[in-house]
C-alpha positions, 0 to 999 in steps of 0.5 A: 500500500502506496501512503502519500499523506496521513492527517489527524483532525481533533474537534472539540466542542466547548459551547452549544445553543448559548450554553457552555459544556460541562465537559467538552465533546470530542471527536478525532479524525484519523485519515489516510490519502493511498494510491489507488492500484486499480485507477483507470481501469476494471479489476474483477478481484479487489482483495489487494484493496480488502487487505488494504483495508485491514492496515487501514482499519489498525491504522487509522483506529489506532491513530484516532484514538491517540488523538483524543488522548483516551483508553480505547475502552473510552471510545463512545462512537465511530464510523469510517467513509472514503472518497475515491478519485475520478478514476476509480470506482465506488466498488473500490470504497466498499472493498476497502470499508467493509470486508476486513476493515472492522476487525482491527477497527473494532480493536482500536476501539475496544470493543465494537459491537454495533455495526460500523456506519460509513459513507463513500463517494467519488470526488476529486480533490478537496471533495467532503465527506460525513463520517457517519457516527454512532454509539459503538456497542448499540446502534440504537443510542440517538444521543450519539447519532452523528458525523464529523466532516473530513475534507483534505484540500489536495485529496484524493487525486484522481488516482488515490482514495481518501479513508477516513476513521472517526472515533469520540470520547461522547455522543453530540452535545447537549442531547434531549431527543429521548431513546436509549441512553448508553447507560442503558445499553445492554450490548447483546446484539449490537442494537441495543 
Protein backbone atom coordinates (compact mmCIF):
# COMPACT_ATOMS: atom_id res chain seq x y z
CA UNK A 1 0.00 0.00 0.00
CA UNK A 2 1.23 3.31 -1.50
CA UNK A 3 0.63 6.23 1.67
CA UNK A 4 1.12 9.68 0.09
CA UNK A 5 -0.48 11.57 3.42
CA UNK A 6 -1.79 10.69 6.71
CA UNK A 7 -3.81 13.66 8.79
CA UNK A 8 -5.10 13.58 12.17
CA UNK A 9 -8.12 16.20 12.91
CA UNK A 10 -9.26 16.59 16.54
CA UNK A 11 -12.74 18.91 17.24
CA UNK A 12 -13.76 19.81 20.19
CA UNK A 13 -16.95 21.49 21.13
CA UNK A 14 -16.69 23.52 24.26
CA UNK A 15 -20.13 25.78 23.64
CA UNK A 16 -23.62 24.60 22.11
CA UNK A 17 -27.00 26.79 21.84
CA UNK A 18 -25.58 29.63 24.27
CA UNK A 19 -24.81 27.00 26.60
CA UNK A 20 -21.32 26.31 27.84
CA UNK A 21 -20.35 22.45 28.20
CA UNK A 22 -19.58 20.83 31.47
CA UNK A 23 -17.04 18.70 29.52
CA UNK A 24 -16.23 19.36 26.12
CA UNK A 25 -17.00 16.75 23.22
CA UNK A 26 -14.68 15.34 21.32
CA UNK A 27 -14.01 13.65 18.02
CA UNK A 28 -10.87 12.91 16.24
CA UNK A 29 -10.39 12.06 12.75
CA UNK A 30 -7.59 9.77 11.66
CA UNK A 31 -7.44 9.78 7.56
CA UNK A 32 -5.25 8.32 5.15
CA UNK A 33 -4.70 9.55 1.32
CA UNK A 34 -3.34 6.00 -0.66
CA UNK A 35 -2.61 5.27 -4.16
CA UNK A 36 -5.41 3.66 -5.92
CA UNK A 37 -3.89 0.22 -7.92
CA UNK A 38 -6.97 -0.35 -9.76
CA UNK A 39 -7.24 3.85 -11.20
CA UNK A 40 -8.31 3.98 -14.92
CA UNK A 41 -9.09 0.51 -15.18
CA UNK A 42 -11.58 -2.51 -14.11
CA UNK A 43 -10.44 -5.29 -11.75
CA UNK A 44 -12.65 -8.38 -11.02
CA UNK A 45 -10.68 -9.14 -7.92
CA UNK A 46 -10.35 -6.32 -5.39
CA UNK A 47 -8.78 -8.42 -2.49
CA UNK A 48 -5.48 -6.49 -2.94
CA UNK A 49 -7.89 -3.37 -1.65
CA UNK A 50 -9.52 -5.79 1.42
CA UNK A 51 -6.10 -6.29 2.53
CA UNK A 52 -5.62 -2.73 2.47
CA UNK A 53 -8.45 -2.23 4.33
CA UNK A 54 -7.42 -4.39 7.41
CA UNK A 55 -3.92 -1.93 7.73
CA UNK A 56 -6.10 0.82 7.21
CA UNK A 57 -8.81 -0.17 9.96
CA UNK A 58 -5.45 -0.92 12.57
CA UNK A 59 -4.05 2.20 11.37
CA UNK A 60 -6.34 4.77 11.26
CA UNK A 61 -8.28 3.33 14.53
CA UNK A 62 -5.43 3.04 16.43
CA UNK A 63 -4.16 6.63 15.35
CA UNK A 64 -7.64 8.44 16.07
CA UNK A 65 -7.73 7.37 19.34
CA UNK A 66 -4.35 8.58 20.15
CA UNK A 67 -5.56 11.97 19.08
CA UNK A 68 -8.09 12.08 21.74
CA UNK A 69 -5.65 11.11 24.26
CA UNK A 70 -8.37 8.18 25.85
CA UNK A 71 -8.01 4.39 26.61
CA UNK A 72 -9.52 2.66 23.66
CA UNK A 73 -12.07 1.46 26.12
CA UNK A 74 -13.43 5.41 26.35
CA UNK A 75 -14.25 5.43 22.92
CA UNK A 76 -18.19 6.31 22.59
CA UNK A 77 -18.59 6.42 18.91
CA UNK A 78 -17.03 5.55 15.32
CA UNK A 79 -17.72 5.41 11.93
CA UNK A 80 -15.38 5.11 8.58
CA UNK A 81 -16.14 6.87 4.81
CA UNK A 82 -13.67 7.04 1.95
CA UNK A 83 -13.55 9.01 -1.16
CA UNK A 84 -12.21 7.74 -4.35
CA UNK A 85 -10.54 9.86 -7.20
CA UNK A 86 -12.43 10.36 -10.61
CA UNK A 87 -10.76 7.28 -11.82
CA UNK A 88 -11.57 4.60 -9.54
CA UNK A 89 -14.87 3.05 -8.51
CA UNK A 90 -17.09 3.42 -5.72
CA UNK A 91 -16.95 -0.53 -5.52
CA UNK A 92 -13.06 0.13 -4.54
CA UNK A 93 -14.76 2.17 -1.33
CA UNK A 94 -16.51 -0.69 -0.39
CA UNK A 95 -13.53 -3.27 -0.79
CA UNK A 96 -11.69 -1.05 1.32
CA UNK A 97 -14.59 -0.19 4.26
CA UNK A 98 -16.12 -3.42 4.54
CA UNK A 99 -14.71 -6.74 4.31
CA UNK A 100 -11.69 -6.54 6.55
CA UNK A 101 -11.62 -3.10 7.86
CA UNK A 102 -13.87 -3.58 11.09
CA UNK A 103 -11.90 -6.05 12.96
CA UNK A 104 -8.76 -4.22 13.80
CA UNK A 105 -11.20 -1.06 13.98
CA UNK A 106 -13.19 -2.71 16.33
CA UNK A 107 -9.92 -3.46 18.18
CA UNK A 108 -8.71 0.01 18.37
CA UNK A 109 -11.56 0.88 19.96
CA UNK A 110 -12.03 -1.75 22.32
CA UNK A 111 -14.93 -3.48 21.63
CA UNK A 112 -17.48 -2.68 18.63
CA UNK A 113 -20.37 -4.43 18.96
CA UNK A 114 -22.78 -2.06 16.71
CA UNK A 115 -22.01 -2.10 13.02
CA UNK A 116 -19.65 0.48 11.73
CA UNK A 117 -21.73 3.03 9.62
CA UNK A 118 -19.66 4.51 6.97
CA UNK A 119 -20.16 6.61 3.78
CA UNK A 120 -18.44 6.56 0.12
CA UNK A 121 -18.35 8.55 -2.72
CA UNK A 122 -16.16 9.56 -5.89
CA UNK A 123 -14.64 13.02 -5.79
CA UNK A 124 -11.74 14.95 -6.81
CA UNK A 125 -9.88 16.96 -4.68
CA UNK A 126 -10.84 18.93 -1.54
CA UNK A 127 -14.28 16.59 -2.03
CA UNK A 128 -16.05 16.31 1.80
CA UNK A 129 -17.17 13.83 3.12
CA UNK A 130 -19.78 12.97 6.54
CA UNK A 131 -18.26 10.42 8.56
CA UNK A 132 -21.37 8.98 9.95
CA UNK A 133 -21.09 8.03 13.85
CA UNK A 134 -22.97 6.22 16.15
CA UNK A 135 -22.77 4.52 19.67
CA UNK A 136 -20.09 1.65 19.19
CA UNK A 137 -21.92 -1.10 21.33
CA UNK A 138 -25.61 -0.26 20.42
CA UNK A 139 -26.64 1.21 17.50
CA UNK A 140 -29.97 2.46 18.64
CA UNK A 141 -28.49 5.16 21.36
CA UNK A 142 -29.99 8.53 19.33
CA UNK A 143 -27.69 10.80 21.77
CA UNK A 144 -24.83 9.83 19.72
CA UNK A 145 -26.08 9.76 16.17
CA UNK A 146 -23.68 11.99 14.43
CA UNK A 147 -20.92 12.73 11.63
CA UNK A 148 -17.76 14.60 11.57
CA UNK A 149 -16.91 16.44 8.18
CA UNK A 150 -13.50 15.29 6.66
CA UNK A 151 -12.01 17.30 3.79
CA UNK A 152 -8.21 17.47 2.64
CA UNK A 153 -7.69 20.25 0.30
CA UNK A 154 -5.40 18.04 -2.27
CA UNK A 155 -7.02 14.71 -1.99
CA UNK A 156 -7.95 12.35 -3.10
CA UNK A 157 -6.13 12.94 -6.78
CA UNK A 158 -7.95 11.19 -9.26
CA UNK A 159 -5.59 8.19 -8.85
CA UNK A 160 -5.88 7.82 -4.94
CA UNK A 161 -8.56 7.13 -2.28
CA UNK A 162 -9.07 9.02 0.81
CA UNK A 163 -10.02 6.89 4.11
CA UNK A 164 -11.10 8.37 6.97
CA UNK A 165 -11.88 6.57 10.58
CA UNK A 166 -13.65 8.59 13.06
CA UNK A 167 -13.90 7.97 16.86
CA UNK A 168 -15.17 10.36 20.11
CA UNK A 169 -14.85 10.42 23.55
CA UNK A 170 -19.02 11.11 23.86
CA UNK A 171 -22.34 11.49 22.00
CA UNK A 172 -23.31 15.17 20.41
CA UNK A 173 -23.71 17.97 22.66
CA UNK A 174 -26.25 18.54 24.87
CA UNK A 175 -28.89 15.88 23.74
CA UNK A 176 -32.53 15.71 24.63
CA UNK A 177 -34.28 13.86 21.97
CA UNK A 178 -35.18 10.92 24.37
CA UNK A 179 -34.41 6.99 23.17
CA UNK A 180 -31.66 4.63 24.69
CA UNK A 181 -29.20 6.12 26.99
CA UNK A 182 -25.79 4.34 26.83
CA UNK A 183 -26.43 3.61 30.47
CA UNK A 184 -28.87 1.67 29.40
CA UNK A 185 -27.15 -0.38 26.52
CA UNK A 186 -27.50 -3.87 27.00
CA UNK A 187 -24.78 -4.90 24.22
CA UNK A 188 -26.22 -8.04 23.39
CA UNK A 189 -26.55 -7.63 19.83
CA UNK A 190 -25.04 -4.64 18.51
CA UNK A 191 -28.86 -2.75 18.81
CA UNK A 192 -29.45 -2.22 21.99
Amino acid sequence: MEIRKLVTIVEETHMEGEKKLDKPVRKAAAIAVIKNPFAGKYQEDLSELMDYGEQLGKLLGERAVAALGIPKEAVESYGKAAIVGEKGELEHAAAILHPKFGKPFREAVQEGKAIIPSAKKIGGMGTPIDVPLHFKNAAFVRSHYDAMEVRIPDAPRADEILVAAVVTDSGRPLPRVGGLKKEEVKGEDGLR
